[in-house]
C-alpha positions as CSV (number, residue, x, y, z in Angstrom):
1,X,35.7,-10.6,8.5
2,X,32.2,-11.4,9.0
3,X,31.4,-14.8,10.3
4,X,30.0,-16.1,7.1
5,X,33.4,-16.0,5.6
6,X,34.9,-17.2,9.3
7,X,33.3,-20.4,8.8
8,X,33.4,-21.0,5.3
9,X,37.7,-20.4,6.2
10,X,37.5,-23.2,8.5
11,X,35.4,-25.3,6.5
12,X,38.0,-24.7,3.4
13,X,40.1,-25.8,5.7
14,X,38.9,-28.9,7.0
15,X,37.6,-30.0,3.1
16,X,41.2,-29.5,2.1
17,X,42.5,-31.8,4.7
18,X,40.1,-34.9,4.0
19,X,40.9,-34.3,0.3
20,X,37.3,-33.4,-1.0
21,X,38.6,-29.6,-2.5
22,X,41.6,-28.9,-4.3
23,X,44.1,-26.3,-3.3
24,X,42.9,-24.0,-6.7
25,X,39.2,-24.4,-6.2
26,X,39.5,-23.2,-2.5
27,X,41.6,-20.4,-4.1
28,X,38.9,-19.7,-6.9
29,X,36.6,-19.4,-4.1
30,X,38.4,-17.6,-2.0
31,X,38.9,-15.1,-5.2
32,X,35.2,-15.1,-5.6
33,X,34.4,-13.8,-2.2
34,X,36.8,-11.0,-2.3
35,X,35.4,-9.8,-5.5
36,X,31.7,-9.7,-4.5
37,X,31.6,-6.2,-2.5
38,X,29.7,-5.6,0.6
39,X,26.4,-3.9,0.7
40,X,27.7,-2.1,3.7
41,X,30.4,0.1,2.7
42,X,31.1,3.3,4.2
43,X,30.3,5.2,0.9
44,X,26.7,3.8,0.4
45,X,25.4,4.1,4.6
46,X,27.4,7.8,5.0
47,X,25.0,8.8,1.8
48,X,21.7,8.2,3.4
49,X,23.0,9.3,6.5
50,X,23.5,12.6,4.5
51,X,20.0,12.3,2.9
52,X,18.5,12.1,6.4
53,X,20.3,15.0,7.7
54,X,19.4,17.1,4.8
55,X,16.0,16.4,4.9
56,X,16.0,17.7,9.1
57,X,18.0,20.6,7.7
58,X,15.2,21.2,5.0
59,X,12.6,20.6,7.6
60,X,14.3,23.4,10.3
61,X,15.3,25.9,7.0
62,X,11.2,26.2,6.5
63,X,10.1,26.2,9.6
64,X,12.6,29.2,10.4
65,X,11.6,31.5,7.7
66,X,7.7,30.3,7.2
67,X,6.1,33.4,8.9
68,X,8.0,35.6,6.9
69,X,7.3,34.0,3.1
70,X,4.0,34.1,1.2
71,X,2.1,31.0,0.7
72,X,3.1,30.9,-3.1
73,X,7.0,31.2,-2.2
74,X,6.4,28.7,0.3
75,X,4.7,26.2,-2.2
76,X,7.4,26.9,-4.7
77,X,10.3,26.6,-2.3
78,X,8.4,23.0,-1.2
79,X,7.9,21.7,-4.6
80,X,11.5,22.6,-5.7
81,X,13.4,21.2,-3.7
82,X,10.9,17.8,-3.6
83,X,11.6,17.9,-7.4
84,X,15.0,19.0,-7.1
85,X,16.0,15.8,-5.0
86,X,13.9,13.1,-7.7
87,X,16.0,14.8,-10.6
88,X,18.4,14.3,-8.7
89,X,18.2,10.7,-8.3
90,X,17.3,10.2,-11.9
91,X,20.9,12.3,-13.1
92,X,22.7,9.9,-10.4
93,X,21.0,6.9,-11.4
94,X,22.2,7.5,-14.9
95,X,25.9,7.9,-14.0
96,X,25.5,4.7,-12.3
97,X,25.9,6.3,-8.5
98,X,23.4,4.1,-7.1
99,X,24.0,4.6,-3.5
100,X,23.7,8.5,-3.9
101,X,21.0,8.5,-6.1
102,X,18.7,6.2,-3.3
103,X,20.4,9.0,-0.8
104,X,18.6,11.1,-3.1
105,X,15.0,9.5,-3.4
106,X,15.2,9.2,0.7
107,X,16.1,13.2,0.8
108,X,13.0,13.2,-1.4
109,X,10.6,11.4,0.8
110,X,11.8,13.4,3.9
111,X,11.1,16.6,2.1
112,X,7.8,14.9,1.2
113,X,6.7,14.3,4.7
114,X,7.7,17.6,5.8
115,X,5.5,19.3,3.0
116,X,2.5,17.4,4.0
117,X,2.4,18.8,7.4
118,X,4.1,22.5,6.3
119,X,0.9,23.3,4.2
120,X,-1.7,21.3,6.3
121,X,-0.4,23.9,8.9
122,X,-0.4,26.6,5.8
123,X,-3.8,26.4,5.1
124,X,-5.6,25.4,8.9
125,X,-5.8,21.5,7.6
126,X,-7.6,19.9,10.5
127,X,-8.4,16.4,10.4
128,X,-7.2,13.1,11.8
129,X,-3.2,13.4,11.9
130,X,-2.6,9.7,11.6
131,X,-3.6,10.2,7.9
132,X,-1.2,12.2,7.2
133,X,1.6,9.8,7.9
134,X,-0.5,7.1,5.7
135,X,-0.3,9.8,2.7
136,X,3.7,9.9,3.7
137,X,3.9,6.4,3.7
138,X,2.0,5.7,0.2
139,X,4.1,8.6,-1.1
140,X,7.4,6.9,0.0
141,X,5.3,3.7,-1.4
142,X,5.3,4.9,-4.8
143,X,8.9,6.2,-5.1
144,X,9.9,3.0,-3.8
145,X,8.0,1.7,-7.1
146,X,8.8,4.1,-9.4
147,X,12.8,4.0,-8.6
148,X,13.2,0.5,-7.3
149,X,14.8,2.0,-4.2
150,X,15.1,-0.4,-1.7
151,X,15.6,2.8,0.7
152,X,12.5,4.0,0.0
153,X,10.8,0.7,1.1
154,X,12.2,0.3,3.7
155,X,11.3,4.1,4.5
156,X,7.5,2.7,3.7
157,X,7.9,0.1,6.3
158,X,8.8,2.3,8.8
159,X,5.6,5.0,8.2
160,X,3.3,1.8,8.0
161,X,4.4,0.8,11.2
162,X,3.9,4.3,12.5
163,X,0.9,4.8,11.3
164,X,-0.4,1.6,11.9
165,X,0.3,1.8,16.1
166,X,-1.5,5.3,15.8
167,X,-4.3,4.5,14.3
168,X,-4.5,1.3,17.0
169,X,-4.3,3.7,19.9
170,X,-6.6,6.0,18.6
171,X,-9.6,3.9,18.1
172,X,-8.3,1.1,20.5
173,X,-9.1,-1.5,17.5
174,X,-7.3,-4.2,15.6
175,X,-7.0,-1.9,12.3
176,X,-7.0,-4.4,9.9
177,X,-7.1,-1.7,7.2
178,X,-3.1,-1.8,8.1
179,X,-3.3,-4.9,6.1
180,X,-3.8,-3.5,2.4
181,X,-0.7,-0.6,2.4
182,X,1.3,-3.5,4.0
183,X,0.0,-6.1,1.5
184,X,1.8,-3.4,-1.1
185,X,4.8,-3.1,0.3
186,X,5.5,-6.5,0.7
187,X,4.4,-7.1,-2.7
188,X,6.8,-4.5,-3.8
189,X,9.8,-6.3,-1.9
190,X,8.7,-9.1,-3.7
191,X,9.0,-7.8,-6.7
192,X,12.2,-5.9,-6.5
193,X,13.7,-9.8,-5.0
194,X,15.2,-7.7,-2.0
195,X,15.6,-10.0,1.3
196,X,15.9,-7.8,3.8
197,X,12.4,-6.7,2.4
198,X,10.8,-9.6,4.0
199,X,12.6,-9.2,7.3
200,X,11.3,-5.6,7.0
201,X,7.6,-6.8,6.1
202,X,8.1,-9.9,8.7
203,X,9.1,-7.4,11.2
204,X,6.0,-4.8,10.7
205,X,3.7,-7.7,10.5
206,X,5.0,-9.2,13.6
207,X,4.5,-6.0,15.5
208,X,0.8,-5.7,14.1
209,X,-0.2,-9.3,15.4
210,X,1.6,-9.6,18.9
211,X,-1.0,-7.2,20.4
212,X,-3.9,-8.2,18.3
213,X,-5.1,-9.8,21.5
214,X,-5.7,-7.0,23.3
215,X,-8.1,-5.7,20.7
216,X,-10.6,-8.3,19.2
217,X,-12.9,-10.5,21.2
218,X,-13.2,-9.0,24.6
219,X,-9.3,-8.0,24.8
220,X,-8.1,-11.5,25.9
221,X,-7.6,-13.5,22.3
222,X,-4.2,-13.9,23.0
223,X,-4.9,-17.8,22.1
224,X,-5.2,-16.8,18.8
225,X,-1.9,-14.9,18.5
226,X,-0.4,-18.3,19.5
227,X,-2.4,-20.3,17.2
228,X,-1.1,-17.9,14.2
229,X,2.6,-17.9,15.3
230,X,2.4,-22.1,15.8
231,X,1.0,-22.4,12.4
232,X,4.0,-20.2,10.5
233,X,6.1,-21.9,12.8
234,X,4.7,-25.2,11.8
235,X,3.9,-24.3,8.1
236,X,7.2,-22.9,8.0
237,X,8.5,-26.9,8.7
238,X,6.5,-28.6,6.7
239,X,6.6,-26.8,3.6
240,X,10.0,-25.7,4.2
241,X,11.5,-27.4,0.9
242,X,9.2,-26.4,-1.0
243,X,9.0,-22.6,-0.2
244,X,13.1,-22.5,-0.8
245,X,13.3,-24.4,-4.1
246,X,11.6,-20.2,-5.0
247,X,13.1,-18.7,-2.0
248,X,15.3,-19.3,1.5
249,X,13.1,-18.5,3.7
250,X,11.5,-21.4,5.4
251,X,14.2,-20.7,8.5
252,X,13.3,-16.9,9.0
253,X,9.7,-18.0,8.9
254,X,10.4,-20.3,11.7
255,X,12.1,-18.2,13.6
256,X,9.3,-15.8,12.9
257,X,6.5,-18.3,13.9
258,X,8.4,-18.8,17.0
259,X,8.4,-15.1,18.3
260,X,5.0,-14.9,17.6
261,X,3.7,-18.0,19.0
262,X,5.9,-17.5,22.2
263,X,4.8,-13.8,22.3
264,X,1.1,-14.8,23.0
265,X,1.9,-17.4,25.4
266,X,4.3,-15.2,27.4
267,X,1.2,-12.2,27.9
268,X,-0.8,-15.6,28.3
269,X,1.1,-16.5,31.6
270,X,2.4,-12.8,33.1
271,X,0.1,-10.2,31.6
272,X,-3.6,-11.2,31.1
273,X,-4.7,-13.5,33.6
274,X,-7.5,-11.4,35.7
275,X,-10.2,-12.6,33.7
276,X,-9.2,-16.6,33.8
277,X,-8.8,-16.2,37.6
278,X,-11.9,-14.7,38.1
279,X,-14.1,-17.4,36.6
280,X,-12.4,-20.1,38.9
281,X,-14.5,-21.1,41.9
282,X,-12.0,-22.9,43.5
283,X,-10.5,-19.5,44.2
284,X,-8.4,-16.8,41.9
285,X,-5.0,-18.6,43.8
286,X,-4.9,-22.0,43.3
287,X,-6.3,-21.4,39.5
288,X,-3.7,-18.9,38.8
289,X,-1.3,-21.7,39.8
290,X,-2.7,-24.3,38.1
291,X,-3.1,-22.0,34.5
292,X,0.4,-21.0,35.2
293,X,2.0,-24.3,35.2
294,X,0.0,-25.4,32.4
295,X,1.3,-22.9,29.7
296,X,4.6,-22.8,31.5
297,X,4.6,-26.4,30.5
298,X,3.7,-25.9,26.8
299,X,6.0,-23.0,26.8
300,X,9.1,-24.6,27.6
301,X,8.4,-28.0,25.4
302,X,7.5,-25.6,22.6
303,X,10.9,-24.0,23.1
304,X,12.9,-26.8,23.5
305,X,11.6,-28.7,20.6
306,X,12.3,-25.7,18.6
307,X,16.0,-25.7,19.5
308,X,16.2,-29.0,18.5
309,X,14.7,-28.7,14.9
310,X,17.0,-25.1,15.0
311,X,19.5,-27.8,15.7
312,X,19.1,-30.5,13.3
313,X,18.3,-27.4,10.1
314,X,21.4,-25.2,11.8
315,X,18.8,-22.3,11.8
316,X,20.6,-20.2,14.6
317,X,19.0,-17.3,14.5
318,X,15.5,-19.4,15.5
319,X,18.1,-21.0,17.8
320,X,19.3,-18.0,19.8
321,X,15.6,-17.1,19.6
322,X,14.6,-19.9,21.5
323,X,17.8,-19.6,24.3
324,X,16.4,-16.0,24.9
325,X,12.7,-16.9,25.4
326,X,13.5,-19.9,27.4
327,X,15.9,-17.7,29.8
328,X,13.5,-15.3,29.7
329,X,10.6,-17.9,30.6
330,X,12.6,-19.0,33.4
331,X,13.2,-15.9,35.0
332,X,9.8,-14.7,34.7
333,X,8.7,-17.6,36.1
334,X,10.3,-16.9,39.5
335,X,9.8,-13.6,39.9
336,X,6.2,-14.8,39.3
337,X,5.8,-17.6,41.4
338,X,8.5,-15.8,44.2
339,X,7.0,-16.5,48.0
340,X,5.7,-19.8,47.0
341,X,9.0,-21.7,47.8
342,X,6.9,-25.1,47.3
343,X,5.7,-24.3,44.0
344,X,8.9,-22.3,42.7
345,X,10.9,-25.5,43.8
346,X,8.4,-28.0,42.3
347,X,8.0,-26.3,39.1
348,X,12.1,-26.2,38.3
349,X,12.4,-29.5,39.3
350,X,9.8,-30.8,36.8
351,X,11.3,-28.1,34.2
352,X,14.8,-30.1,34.9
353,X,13.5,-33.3,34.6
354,X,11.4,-32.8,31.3
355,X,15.2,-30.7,30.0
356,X,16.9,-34.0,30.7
357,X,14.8,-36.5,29.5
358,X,15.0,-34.6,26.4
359,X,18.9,-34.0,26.2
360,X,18.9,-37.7,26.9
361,X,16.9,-38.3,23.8
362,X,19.0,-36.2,21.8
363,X,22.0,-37.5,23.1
364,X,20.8,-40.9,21.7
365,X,19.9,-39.7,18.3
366,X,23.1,-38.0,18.2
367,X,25.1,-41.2,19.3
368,X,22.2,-43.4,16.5
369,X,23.3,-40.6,13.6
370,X,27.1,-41.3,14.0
371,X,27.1,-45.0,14.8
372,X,24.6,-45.6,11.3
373,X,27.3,-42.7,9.5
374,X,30.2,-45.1,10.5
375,X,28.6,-48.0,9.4
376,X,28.2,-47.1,5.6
């Protein structure tokens, strides 16, 4: 039982007891939830599963006998079984076999991939080989248009990503060209209205910007990394009702923001520092000190603000989020400042005080919420 229906259980509960549902409209809704079917049944995940593993058993077939074929029986053998897995698709779609038929269209993009490097090999193809997962990608793109597969997009995701951390350690630049075959998929998820879509493009996104620091202005904008995870974060809040009157995601977007935001401020404090100390004439030690305390400061108020609005919109993943990064924070934060007894002690004990003083304001608005609640 997952915990969606868990809590709705207890909740049926509880609305049955102070007399706001009916006995038959917790059973209709009970009924309603057992006949909506779960997107992960064992059918639907052993299928691409299956389409994975044929696509490595395609992959090791050709590259056994490749030596001993021609190049035209190698082409035809590529192409046929690329077409052979689309027509596939198409005959399952038609019978309604959905989950086989986007096995299918994976097979397909698998066999795909493995054709573009077969006959760049075939034919002495030398170039850049980053490219050739981009051309994988759009390929994977396409079907994902063509066939509405949500398989195939999230297939797309994945190549982008790959392709996109290549091409970044290659040329040791931002790439911002990742942008435009992103900008695609995303649209695409868009367009096929599937969810997990825009974890997938949040996700890929999130994984382009976190090190974006590292690559523009000098290799220390790690500021702006923060500044673009506190305005989703904050964008996220303050046009939060308005983004879900189209669709629910003014919570993931938080919890998005956060990650990002708390991302840049973590290499901030542990992992780019040489350059702030070294401009510091008072000496690299007590400025290190100093800088530290400062963003450890903004870091923890940042996070426990943003378990109290996770709080008050019951947005627990952002929630959990913010736990981890503030353990994390913590932890860090001694093994950092470890040796320096004096400092170590006086930083908890001002990160305890500011944590109190802010559960004691809670506590308050808690006890303000109820006591105004009882009086109407």
């Amino acid at each position: 039982m997952s915990w969606y229906r868990t809590k709705l259980e207890r909740d049926l509960a509880r609305w049955q007891t102070e007399g706001w549902v009916t006995a038959a409209a917790a059973g209709a809704i009970r009924r309603d939830l057992e006949q909506r079917k779960s997107l992960f049944t064992a059918g639907p995940v052993l299928a691409v599963l299956g389409a994975v593993l044929f696509g490595f058993a395609i992959m090791s077939f050709v590259a056994a006998h490749w030596t001993g074929m021609s190049k035209l029986a190698r082409l035809a053998l590529l192409l046929a079984t690329l077409w052979g897995c689309y027509a596939g698709a198409a005959v399952l779609f038609q019978r309604q076999l959905n989950a086989f038929a986007h096995a299918a269209v994976l097979a397909g993009i698998a066999v795909f991939g493995a054709s573009i490097m077969l006959i760049a090999q075939m034919y002495h193809m030398e170039g850049h080989p980053a490219d050739a997962v981009l051309l994988w990608a759009l390929g994977a793109l396409l079907a994902a248009v063509l066939t509405g597969s949500t398989p195939a997009l999230a297939a797309t995701f994945v190549l982008l990503s790959v392709w996109g951390t290549w091409e970044r350690l290659d040329s040791e630049s931002a790439h911002f060209m990742f942008l435009l075959p992103w900008g695609g998929a995303a649209l695409t998820a868009a367009w096929l209205g599937w969810r997990p879509g825009f974890h997938l493009a949040a996700l890929s996104l999130l994984l382009w910007i976190v090190p974006l620091g590292f690559l523009i202005w000098g290799y220390h904008a790690h500021w702006l990394v923060v500044l673009i995870g506190a305005a989703v974060a904050l964008g996220a809040v303050a046009a939060g009702e308005t983004l879900n009157r189209h669709l629910p995601i003014s919570g993931a977007l938080f919890a998005y923001g956060l990650v990002i935001a708390y991302a840049g401020l973590y290499i901030l404090q542990f992992l780019d520092d040489s350059r702030w100390l070294a401009s510091r004439p008072e000496g690299p030690e007590g400025a290190g000190i100093a800088r530290l305390l400062l963003l450890a400061v903004v870091s923890l108020v940042g996070l426990l603000g943003a378990m109290l609005f996770a709080l008050k919109t019951d947005n627990r993943p952002a929630l959990w989020l913010a736990y981890a990064a503030f353990a994390l924070e913590i932890f860090s934060l001694y093994v950092k400042t470890f040796g320096s007894f004096l400092n170590t002690s006086l930083f908890f004990l001002v990160a305890a005080l500011i944590v109190s003083g802010l559960a004691w304001v809670a506590y308050r608005l808690h006890q303000s919420k109820s006591a105004t609640g009882a009086g109407a």
